[in-house]
KERO-900038 format. One record per residue (C-alpha): chain; residue number from 1; x, y, z. Coordinates in Angstrom, 3 decimals, padded with zeros to 6 digits, always signed. Layout:
BEGIN
 mol seq        X        Y        Z
   A NUM        X        Y        Z
...
END
This chain:
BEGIN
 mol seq        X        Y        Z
   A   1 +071.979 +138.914 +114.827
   A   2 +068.127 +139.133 +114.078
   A   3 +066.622 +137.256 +110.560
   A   4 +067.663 +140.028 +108.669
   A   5 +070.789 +141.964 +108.789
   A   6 +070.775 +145.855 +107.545
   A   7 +074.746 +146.656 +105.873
   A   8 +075.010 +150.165 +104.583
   A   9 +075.343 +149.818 +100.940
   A  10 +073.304 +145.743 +100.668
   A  11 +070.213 +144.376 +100.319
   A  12 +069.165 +141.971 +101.612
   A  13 +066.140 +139.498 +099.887
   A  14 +066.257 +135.943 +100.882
   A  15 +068.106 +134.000 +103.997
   A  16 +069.093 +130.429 +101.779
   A  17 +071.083 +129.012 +105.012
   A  18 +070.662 +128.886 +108.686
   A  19 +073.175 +126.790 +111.159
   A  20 +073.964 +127.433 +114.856
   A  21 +077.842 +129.208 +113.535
   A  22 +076.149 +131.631 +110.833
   A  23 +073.746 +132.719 +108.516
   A  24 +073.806 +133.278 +104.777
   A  25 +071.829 +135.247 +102.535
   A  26 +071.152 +136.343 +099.409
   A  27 +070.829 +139.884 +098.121
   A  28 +072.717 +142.562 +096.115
   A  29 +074.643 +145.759 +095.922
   A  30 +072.396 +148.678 +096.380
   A  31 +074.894 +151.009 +093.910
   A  32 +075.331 +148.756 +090.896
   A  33 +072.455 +145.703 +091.701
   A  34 +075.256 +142.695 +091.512
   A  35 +073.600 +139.710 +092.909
   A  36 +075.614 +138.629 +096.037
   A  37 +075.791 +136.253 +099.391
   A  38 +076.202 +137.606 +102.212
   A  39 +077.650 +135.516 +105.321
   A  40 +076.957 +136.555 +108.503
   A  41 +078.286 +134.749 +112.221
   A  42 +075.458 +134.383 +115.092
   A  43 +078.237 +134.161 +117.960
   A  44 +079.226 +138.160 +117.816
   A  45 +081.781 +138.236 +119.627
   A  46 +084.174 +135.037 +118.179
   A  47 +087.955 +136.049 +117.772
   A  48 +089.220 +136.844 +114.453
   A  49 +090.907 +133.984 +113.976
   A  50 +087.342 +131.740 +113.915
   A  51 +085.812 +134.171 +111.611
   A  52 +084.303 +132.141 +108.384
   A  53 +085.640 +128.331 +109.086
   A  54 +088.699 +129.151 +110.726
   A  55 +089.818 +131.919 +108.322
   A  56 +089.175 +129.457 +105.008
   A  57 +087.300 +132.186 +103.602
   A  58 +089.653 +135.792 +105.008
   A  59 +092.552 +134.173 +102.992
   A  60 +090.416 +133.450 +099.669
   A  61 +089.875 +136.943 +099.830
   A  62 +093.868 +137.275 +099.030
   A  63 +093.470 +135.140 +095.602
   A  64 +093.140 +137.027 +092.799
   A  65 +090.244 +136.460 +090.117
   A  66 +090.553 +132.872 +089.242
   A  67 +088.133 +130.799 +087.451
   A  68 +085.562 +128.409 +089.107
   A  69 +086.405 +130.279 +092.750
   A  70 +083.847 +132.264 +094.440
   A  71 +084.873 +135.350 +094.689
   A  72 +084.775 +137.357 +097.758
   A  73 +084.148 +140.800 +097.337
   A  74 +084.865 +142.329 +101.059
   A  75 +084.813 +141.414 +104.823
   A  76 +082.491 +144.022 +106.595
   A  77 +082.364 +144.789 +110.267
   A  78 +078.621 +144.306 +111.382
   A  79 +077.723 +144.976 +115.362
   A  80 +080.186 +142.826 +116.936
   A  81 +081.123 +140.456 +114.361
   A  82 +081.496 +140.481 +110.698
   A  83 +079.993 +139.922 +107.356
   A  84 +081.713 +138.716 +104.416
   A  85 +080.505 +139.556 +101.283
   A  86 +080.420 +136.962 +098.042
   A  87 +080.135 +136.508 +094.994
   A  88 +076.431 +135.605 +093.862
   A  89 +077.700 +132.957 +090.954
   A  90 +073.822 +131.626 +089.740
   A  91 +073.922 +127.922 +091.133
   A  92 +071.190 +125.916 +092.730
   A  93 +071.454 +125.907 +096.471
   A  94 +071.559 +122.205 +098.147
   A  95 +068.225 +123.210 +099.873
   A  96 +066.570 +124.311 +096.433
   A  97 +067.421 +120.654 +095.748
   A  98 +066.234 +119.737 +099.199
   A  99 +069.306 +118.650 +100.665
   A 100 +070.139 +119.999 +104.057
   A 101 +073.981 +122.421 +103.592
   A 102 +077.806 +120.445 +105.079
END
């Protein structure tokens, strides 16, 4: 995976986190402009089942809208791997408040 990714139907405008598992960045929805994240793994060719923290994230994708949940919107194939894309919910990143990400 290269700095920036290129998803049919995203845009990508900023990359807010870096670690040696993924990337994550922000952008939006080319059809509609809804601010999102999108998630991105560096190892392309994990299994399935260590895909976004050991599926944490594929099984919120099951939970309906509930309040103070990020919402995930889909989980995308990209290359090898996948990209799962979130809800952009207007908070401060821990780097914006120059604190390094868990």
């Amino acid at each position: 995976v290269g700095t920036f990714v290129n998803i049919d139907g995203y845009q990508v405008a900023e990359e807010i986190y870096n670690s040696y598992r993924k990337l994550v960045y922000q952008g939006y929805q080319e059809i509609d402009s809804l601010p999102l994240f999108i998630k991105v793994l560096k190892n392309l060719y994990q299994s399935f089942s260590k895909v976004f923290d050991s599926g944490t994230n594929t099984q919120l994708l099951k939970i309906s809208t509930r309040p103070y949940i990020v919402q995930n919107y889909s989980l995308e194939r990209y290359q090898n791997s996948y990209v799962l894309v979130m809800e952009d919910f207007g908070g401060t990143s821990l780097k914006q408040w120059g604190l390094r990400g868990i």
